[in-house]
BALOBA-1460 file (C-alpha; in Angstrom, 3 decimals):
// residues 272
<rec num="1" residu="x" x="0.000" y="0.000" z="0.000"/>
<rec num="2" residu="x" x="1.585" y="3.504" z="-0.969"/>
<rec num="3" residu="x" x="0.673" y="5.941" z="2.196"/>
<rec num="4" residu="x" x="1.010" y="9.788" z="2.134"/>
<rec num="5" residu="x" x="2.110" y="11.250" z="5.104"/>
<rec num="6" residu="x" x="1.436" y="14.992" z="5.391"/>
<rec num="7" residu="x" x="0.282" y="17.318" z="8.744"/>
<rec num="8" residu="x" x="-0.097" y="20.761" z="8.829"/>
<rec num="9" residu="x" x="2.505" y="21.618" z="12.008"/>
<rec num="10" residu="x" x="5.531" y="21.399" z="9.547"/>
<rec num="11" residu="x" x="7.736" y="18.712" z="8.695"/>
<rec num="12" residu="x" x="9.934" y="18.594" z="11.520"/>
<rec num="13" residu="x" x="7.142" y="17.980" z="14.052"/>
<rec num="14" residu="x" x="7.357" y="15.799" z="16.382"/>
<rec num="15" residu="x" x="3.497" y="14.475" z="15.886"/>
<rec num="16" residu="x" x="4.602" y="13.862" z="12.054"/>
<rec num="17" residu="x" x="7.462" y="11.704" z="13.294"/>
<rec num="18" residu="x" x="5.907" y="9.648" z="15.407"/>
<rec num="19" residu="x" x="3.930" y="8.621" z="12.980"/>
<rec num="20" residu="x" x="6.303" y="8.363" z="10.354"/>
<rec num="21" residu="x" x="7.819" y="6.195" z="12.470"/>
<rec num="22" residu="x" x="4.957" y="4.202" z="13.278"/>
<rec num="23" residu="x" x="3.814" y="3.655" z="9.960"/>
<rec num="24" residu="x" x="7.416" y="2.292" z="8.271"/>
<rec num="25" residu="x" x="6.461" y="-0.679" z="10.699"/>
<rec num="26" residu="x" x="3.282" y="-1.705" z="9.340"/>
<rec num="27" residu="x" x="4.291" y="-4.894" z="6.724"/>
<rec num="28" residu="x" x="3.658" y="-3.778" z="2.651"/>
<rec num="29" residu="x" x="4.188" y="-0.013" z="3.268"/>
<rec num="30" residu="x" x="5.294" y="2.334" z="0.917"/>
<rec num="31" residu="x" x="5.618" y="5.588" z="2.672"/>
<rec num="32" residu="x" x="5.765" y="9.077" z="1.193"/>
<rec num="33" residu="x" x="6.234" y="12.005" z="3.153"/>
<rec num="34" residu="x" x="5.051" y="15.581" z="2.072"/>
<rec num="35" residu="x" x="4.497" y="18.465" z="4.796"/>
<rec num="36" residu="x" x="4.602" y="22.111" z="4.703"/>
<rec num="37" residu="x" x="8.140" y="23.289" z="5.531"/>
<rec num="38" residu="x" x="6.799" y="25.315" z="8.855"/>
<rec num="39" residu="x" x="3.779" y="25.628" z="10.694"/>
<rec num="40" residu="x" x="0.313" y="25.959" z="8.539"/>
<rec num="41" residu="x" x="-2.334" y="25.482" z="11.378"/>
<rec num="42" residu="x" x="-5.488" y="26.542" z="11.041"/>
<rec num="43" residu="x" x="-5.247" y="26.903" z="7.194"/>
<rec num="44" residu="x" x="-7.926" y="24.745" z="6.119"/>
<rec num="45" residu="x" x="-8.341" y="24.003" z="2.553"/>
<rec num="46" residu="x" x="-6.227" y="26.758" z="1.504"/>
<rec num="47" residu="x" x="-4.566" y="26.578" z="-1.457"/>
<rec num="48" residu="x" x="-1.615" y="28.364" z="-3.303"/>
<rec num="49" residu="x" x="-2.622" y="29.752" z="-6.768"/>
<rec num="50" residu="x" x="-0.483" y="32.974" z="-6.787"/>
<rec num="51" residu="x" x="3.186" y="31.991" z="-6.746"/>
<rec num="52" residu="x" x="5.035" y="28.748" z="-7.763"/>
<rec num="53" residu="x" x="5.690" y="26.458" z="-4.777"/>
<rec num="54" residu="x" x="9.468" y="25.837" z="-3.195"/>
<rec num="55" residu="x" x="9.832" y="21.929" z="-2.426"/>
<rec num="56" residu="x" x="13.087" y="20.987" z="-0.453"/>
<rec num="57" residu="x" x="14.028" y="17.006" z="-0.064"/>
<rec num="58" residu="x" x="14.519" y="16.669" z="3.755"/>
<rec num="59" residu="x" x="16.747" y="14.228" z="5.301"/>
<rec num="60" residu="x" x="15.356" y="12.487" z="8.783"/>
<rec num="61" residu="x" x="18.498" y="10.715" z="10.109"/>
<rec num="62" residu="x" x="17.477" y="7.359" z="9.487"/>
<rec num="63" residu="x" x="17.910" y="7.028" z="5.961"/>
<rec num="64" residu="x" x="14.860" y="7.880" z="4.631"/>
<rec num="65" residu="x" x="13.544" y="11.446" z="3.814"/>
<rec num="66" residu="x" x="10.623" y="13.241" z="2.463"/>
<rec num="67" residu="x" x="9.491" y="17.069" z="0.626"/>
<rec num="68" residu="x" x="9.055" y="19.997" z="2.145"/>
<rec num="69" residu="x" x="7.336" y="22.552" z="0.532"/>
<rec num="70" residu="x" x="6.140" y="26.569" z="1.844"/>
<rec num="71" residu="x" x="2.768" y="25.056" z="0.657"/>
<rec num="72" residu="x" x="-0.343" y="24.602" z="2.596"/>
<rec num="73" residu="x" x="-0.967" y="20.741" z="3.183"/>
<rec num="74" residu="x" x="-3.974" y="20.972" z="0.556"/>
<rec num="75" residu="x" x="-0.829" y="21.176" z="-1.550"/>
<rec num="76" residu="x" x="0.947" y="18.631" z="-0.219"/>
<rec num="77" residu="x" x="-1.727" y="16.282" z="-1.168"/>
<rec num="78" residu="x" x="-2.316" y="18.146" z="-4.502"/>
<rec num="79" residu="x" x="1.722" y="17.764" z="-5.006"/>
<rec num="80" residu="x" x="1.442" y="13.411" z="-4.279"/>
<rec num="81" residu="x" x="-1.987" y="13.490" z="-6.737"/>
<rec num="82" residu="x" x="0.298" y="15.252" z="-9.328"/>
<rec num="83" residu="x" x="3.475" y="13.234" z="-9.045"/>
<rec num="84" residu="x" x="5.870" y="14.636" z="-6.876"/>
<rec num="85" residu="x" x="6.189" y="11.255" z="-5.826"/>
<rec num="86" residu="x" x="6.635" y="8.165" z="-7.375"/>
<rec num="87" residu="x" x="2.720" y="6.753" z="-7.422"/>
<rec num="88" residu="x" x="-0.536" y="8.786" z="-6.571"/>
<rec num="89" residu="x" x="-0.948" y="7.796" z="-2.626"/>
<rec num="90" residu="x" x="-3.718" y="4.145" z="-2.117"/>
<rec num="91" residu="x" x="-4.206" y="6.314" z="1.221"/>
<rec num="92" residu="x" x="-3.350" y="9.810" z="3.190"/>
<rec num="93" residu="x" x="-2.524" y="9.793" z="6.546"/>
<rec num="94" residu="x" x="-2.748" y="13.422" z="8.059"/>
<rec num="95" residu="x" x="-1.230" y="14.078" z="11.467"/>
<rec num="96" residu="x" x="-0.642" y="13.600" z="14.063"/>
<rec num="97" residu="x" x="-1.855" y="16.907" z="15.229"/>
<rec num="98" residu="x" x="-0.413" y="19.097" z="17.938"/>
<rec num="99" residu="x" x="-3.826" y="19.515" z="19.976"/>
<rec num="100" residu="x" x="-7.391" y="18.056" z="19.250"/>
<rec num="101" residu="x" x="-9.668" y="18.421" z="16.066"/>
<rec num="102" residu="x" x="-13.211" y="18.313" z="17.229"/>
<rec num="103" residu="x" x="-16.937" y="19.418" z="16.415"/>
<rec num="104" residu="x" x="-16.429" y="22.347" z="14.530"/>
<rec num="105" residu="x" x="-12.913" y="22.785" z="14.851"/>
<rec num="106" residu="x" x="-12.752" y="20.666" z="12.034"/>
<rec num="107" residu="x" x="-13.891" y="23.540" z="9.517"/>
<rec num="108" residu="x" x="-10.763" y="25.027" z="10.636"/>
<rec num="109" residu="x" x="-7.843" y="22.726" z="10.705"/>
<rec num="110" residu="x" x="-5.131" y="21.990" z="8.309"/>
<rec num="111" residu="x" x="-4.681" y="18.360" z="9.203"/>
<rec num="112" residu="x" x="-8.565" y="17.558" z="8.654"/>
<rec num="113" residu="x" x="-8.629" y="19.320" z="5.588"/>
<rec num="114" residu="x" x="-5.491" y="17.712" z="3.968"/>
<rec num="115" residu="x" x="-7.649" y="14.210" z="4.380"/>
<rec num="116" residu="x" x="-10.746" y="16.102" z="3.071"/>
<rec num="117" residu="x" x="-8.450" y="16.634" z="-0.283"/>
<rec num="118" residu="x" x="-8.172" y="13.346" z="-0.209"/>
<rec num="119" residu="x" x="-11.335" y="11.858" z="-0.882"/>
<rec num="120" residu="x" x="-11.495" y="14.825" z="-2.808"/>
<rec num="121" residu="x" x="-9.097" y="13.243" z="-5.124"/>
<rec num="122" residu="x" x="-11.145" y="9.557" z="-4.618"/>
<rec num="123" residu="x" x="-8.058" y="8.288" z="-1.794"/>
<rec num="124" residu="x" x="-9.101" y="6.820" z="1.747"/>
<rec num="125" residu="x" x="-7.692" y="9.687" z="4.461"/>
<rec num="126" residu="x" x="-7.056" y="9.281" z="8.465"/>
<rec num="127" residu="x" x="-6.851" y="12.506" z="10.284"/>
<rec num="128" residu="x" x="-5.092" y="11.917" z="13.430"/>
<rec num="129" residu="x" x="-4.663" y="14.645" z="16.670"/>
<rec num="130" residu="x" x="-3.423" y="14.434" z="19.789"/>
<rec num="131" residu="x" x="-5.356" y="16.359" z="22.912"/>
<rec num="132" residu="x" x="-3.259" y="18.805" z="24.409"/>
<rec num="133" residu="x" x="-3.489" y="18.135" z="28.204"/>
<rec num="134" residu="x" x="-5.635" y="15.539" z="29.842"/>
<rec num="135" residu="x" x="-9.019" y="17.122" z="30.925"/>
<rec num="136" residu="x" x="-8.579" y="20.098" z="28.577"/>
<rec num="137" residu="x" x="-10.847" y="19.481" z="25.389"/>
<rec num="138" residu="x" x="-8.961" y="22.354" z="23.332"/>
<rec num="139" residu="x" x="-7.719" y="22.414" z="20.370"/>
<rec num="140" residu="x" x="-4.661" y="24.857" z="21.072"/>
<rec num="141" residu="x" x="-1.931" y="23.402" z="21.615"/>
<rec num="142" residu="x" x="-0.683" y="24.811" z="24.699"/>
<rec num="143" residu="x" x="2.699" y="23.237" z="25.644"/>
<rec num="144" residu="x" x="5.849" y="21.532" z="24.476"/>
<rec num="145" residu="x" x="5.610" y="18.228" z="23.222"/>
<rec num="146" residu="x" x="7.627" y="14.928" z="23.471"/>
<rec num="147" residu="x" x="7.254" y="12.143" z="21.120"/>
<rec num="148" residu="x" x="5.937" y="9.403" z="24.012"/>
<rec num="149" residu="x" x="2.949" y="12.079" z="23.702"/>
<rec num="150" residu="x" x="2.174" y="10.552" z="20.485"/>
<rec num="151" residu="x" x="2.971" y="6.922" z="21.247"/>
<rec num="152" residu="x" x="-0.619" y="5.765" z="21.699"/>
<rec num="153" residu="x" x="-2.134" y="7.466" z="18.655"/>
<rec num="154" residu="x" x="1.063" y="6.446" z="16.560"/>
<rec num="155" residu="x" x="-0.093" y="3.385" z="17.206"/>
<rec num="156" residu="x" x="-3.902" y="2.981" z="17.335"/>
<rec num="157" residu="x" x="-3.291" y="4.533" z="13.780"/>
<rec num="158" residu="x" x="-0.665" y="2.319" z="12.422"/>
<rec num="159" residu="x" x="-2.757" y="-0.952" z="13.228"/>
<rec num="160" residu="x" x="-6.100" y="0.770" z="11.524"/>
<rec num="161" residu="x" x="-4.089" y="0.969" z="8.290"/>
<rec num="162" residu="x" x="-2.745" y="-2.162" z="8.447"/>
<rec num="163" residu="x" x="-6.449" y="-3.777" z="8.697"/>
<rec num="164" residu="x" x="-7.470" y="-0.814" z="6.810"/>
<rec num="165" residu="x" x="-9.409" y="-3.224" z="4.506"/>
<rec num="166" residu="x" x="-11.602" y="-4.158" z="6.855"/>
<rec num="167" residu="x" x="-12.687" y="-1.058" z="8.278"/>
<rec num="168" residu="x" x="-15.674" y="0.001" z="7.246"/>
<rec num="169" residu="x" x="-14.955" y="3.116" z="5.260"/>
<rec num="170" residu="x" x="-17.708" y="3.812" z="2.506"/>
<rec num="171" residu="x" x="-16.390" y="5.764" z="-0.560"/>
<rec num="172" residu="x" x="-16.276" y="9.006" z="-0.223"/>
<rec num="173" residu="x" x="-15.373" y="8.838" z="3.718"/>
<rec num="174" residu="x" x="-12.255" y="10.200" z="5.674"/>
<rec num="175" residu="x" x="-11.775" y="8.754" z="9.638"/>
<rec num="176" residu="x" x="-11.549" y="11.769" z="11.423"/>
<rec num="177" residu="x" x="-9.160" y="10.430" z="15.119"/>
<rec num="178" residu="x" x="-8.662" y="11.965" z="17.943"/>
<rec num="179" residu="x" x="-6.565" y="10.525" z="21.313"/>
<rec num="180" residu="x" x="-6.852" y="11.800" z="24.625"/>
<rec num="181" residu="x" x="-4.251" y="12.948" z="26.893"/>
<rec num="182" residu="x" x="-3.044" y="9.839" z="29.215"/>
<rec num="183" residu="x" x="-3.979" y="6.889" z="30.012"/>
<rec num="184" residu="x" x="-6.857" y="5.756" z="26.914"/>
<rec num="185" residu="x" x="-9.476" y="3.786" z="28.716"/>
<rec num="186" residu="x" x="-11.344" y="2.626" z="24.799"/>
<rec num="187" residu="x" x="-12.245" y="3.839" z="21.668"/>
<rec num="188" residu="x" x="-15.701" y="5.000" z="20.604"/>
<rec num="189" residu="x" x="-17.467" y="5.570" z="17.038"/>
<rec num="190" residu="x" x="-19.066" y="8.932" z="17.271"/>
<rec num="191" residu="x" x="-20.389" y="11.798" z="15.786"/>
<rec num="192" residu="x" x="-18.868" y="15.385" z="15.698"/>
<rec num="193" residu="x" x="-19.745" y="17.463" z="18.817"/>
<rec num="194" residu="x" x="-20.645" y="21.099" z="19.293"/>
<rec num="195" residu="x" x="-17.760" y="23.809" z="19.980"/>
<rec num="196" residu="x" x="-18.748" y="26.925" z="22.086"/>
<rec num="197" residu="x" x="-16.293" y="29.530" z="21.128"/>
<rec num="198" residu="x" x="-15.389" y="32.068" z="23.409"/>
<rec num="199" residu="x" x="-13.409" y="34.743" z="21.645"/>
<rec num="200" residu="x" x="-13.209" y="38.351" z="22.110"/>
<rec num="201" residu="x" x="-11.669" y="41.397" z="20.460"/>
<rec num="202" residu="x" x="-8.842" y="42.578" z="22.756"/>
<rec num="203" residu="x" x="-6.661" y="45.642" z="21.968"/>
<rec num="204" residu="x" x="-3.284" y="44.496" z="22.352"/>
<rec num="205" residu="x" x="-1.167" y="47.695" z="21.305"/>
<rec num="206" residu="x" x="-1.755" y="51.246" z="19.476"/>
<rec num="207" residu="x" x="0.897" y="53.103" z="17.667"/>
<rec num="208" residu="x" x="0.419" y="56.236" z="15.500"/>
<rec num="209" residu="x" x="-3.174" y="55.423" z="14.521"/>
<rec num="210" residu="x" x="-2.800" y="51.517" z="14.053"/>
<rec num="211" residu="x" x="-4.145" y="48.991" z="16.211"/>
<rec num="212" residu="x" x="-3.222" y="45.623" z="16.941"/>
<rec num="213" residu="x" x="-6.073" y="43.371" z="18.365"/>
<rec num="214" residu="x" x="-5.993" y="40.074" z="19.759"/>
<rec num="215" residu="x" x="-9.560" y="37.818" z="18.527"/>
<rec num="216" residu="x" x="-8.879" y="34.106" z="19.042"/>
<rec num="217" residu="x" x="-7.506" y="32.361" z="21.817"/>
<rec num="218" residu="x" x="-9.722" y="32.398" z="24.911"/>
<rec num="219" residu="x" x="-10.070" y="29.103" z="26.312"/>
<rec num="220" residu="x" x="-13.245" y="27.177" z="24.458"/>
<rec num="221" residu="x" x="-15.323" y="24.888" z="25.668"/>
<rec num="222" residu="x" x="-18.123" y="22.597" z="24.200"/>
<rec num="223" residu="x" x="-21.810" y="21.140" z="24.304"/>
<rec num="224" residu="x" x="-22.256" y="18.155" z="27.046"/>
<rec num="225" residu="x" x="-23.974" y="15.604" z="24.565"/>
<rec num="226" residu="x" x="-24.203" y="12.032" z="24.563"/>
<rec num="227" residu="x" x="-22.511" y="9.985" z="21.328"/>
<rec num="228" residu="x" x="-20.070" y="13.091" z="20.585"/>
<rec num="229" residu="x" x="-16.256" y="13.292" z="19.946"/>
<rec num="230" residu="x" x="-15.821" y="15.451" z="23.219"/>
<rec num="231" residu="x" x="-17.995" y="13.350" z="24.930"/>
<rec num="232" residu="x" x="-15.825" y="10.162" z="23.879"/>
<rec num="233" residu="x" x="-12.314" y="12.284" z="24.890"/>
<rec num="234" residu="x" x="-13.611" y="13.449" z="28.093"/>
<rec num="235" residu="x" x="-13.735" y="10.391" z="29.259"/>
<rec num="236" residu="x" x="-10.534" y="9.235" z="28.133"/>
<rec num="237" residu="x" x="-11.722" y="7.462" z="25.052"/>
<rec num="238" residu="x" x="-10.013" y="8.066" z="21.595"/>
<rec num="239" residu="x" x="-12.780" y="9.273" z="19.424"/>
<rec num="240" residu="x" x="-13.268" y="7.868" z="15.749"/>
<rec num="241" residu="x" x="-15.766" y="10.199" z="13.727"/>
<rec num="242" residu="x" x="-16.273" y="9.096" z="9.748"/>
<rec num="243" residu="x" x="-16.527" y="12.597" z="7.626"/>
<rec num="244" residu="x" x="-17.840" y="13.371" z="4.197"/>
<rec num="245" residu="x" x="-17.680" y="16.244" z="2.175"/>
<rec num="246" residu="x" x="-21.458" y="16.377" z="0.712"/>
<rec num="247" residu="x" x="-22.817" y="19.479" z="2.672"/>
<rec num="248" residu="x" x="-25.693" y="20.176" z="0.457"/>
<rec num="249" residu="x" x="-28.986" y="20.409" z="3.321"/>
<rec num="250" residu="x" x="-31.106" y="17.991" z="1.615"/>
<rec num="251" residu="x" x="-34.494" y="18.806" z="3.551"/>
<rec num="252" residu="x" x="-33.224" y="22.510" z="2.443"/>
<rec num="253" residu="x" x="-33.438" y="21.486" z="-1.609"/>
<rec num="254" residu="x" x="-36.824" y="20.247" z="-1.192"/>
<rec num="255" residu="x" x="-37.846" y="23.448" z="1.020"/>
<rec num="256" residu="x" x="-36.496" y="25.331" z="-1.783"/>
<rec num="257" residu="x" x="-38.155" y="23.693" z="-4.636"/>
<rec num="258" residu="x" x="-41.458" y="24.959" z="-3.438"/>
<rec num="259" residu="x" x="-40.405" y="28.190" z="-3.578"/>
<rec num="260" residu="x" x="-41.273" y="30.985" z="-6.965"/>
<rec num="261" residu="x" x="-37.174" y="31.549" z="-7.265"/>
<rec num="262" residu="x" x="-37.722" y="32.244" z="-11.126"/>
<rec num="263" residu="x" x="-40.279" y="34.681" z="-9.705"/>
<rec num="264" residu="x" x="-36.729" y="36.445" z="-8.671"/>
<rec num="265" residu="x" x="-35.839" y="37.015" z="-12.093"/>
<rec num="266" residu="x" x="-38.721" y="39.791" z="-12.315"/>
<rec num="267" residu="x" x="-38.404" y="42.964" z="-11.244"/>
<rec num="268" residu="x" x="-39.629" y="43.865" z="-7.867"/>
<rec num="269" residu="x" x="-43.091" y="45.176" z="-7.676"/>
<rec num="270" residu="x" x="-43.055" y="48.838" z="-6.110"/>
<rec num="271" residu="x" x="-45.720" y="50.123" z="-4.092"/>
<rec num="272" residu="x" x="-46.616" y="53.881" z="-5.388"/>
């Protein structure tokens, strides 16, 4: 099997690594490695379309090496897909994450969104993340990180792509994981949660007429629900949500169809 590896904390972090390691275990792998060359959190599905991309081959000190590129990691999947490598990728493996990506922080993150290229592109995808800090269901990262951090989602992920053909992963699907901080006491199949945000505008500094604010950053928390992915990592479970990228409101078409929208096409009628 011919596995992408890509994250969107840079190539030389440690979460990456771990799982790099990790996954040149697992029998029949063919490993590529393609990351951006720094940190691209919170990026999304950005994408570079004004300026030709740098790609660097990286050495990591035990004889194998992969690309770095000042890319977002949509482009690093984009770059596999296009044959940067050897072989378009059988499956992307995005992570592992420094800090959680749950409920809605999904719409956010880099990792979750390099998978999301890749059933894009028609590959299986495993987004992987790490919570920060045992008891802390936030997706900042918060701290400095050593690789026995990542040991238990290294592996938990490794051994789902090795059976990955027997995971039930309809077409079109990306396994969006999650490990808690500490000791993991199971793993549950659930459903995204809700985030409660809790930002503010804060005026950080003001020099001759500019301002610099502060917006995102105040701790979150989320909705206590049953079934959820920070119900499952509160209590110490690693949470395995399956994502799809149809997010057409189906009840909303039909809603819609009843409705005179060619009546839009008219002018408005104007009371005198």
């Amino acid at each position: 099997m011919k596995v992408l590896l890509t994250n969107d904390d840079g190539i030389q972090a440690t979460g990456l690594n771990a799982m790099r390691r990790a996954l040149l275990e697992v029998p029949g792998i063919d490993l590529a490695v393609i990351a951006p060359d720094s940190n691209r959190s919170a990026t999304a599905r950005s994408i570079t379309t004004r300026k030709p991309l740098w790609v660097d081959e990286i050495e990591f000190g035990d004889g194998t090496t992969g690309y770095a590129t000042d890319g977002t990691p949509v482009d690093c999947v984009r770059f596999a897909a296009l044959g940067l490598v050897e072989s378009e990728p059988d499956l992307i493996v995005s992570g592992i994450n420094h800090g959680s990506n749950l409920g809605d922080d999904i719409t956010y993150s880099g990792t979750v969104a390099a998978a999301l290229e890749g059933i894009v592109l028609g590959i299986p995808a495993i987004a992987v993340s790490q919570q920060a800090e045992r008891g802390v269901v936030d997706f900042r990262a918060g701290r400095q990180w050593d690789a026995e951090d990542f040991a238990e989602a290294a592996s938990f992920t490794s051994r789902m792509v090795e059976v990955l053909e027997r995971v039930p992963m309809p077409q079109g699907t990306l396994l969006n994981v999650n490990c808690p901080a500490g000791e993991v006491q199971g793993v549950a199949a659930c459903r995204l949660g809700k985030r409660i945000y809790r930002d503010r505008l804060e005026l950080a500094e003001e020099e001759d007429g500019r301002r610099r604010y502060q917006i995102y950053g105040v701790e979150p928390d989320y909705e206590r629900e049953k079934g959820t992915d920070f119900a499952a990592i509160a209590a110490g479970r690693i949470a395995v949500t399956p994502l799809h990228f149809d997010l057409t409101d189906e009840a909303g078409v039909e809603d819609l169809a009843g409705f005179d929208l060619e009546g839009l096409l008219r002018p408005a009628a104007r009371e005198v």
